[in-house]
C-alpha positions as CSV (number, residue, x, y, z in Angstrom):
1,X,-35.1,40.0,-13.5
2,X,-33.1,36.9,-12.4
3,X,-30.3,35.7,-14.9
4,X,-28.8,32.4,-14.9
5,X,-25.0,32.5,-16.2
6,X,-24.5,29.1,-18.7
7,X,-20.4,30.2,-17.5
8,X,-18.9,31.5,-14.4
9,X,-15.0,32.3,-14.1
10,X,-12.6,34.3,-12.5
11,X,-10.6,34.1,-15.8
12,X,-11.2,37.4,-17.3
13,X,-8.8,35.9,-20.9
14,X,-11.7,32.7,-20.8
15,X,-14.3,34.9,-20.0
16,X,-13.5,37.5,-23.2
17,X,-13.0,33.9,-25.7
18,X,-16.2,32.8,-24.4
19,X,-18.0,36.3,-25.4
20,X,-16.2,36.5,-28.6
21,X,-17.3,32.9,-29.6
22,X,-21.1,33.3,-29.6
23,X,-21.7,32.7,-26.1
24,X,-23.3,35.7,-24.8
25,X,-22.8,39.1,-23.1
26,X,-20.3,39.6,-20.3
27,X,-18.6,42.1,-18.1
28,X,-14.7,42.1,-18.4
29,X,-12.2,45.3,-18.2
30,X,-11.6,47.4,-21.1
31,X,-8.2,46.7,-21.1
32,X,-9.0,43.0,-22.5
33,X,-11.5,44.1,-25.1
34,X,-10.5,46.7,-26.4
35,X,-8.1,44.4,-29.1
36,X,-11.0,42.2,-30.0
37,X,-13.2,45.3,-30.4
38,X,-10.8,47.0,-32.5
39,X,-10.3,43.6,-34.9
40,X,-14.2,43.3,-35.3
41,X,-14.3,40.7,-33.2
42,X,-16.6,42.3,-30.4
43,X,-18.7,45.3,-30.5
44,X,-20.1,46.9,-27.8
45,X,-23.4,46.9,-26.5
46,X,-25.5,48.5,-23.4
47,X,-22.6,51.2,-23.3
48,X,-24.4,53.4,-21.6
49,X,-24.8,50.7,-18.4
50,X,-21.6,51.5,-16.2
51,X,-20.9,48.9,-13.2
52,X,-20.3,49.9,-10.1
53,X,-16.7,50.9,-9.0
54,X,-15.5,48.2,-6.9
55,X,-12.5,48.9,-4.1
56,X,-9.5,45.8,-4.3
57,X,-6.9,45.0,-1.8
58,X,-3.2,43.5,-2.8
59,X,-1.0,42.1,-0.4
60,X,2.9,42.6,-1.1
61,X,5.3,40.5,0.6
């Protein structure tokens, strides 16, 4: 099934305000959610989908 996103960001803070205003569903870090979860402000849903682990690279001057 093809989905069209109505937001795209690499702002995971926008990204979490966005889901917790009505906007729809969306895949950010626990980390962020788990304060608006924990105020009612979120609840989970599709927890048993799991993404993919994805590798990352930092550079360190």
């Amino acid at each position: 099934m093809a989905v069209k996103p109505v937001l795209r960001s690499d702002n995971s803070h926008l990204i979490c305000e966005a889901i917790a205003s009505g906007m729809g569903i969306g895949l950010v870090h626990d980390v962020l959610l788990e304060p608006m979860i924990a105020a009612g402000r979120l609840e989970r849903v599709l927890s048993d989908w799991h993404h993919e682990p994805q590798a990352i690279q930092a550079v360190y001057p």
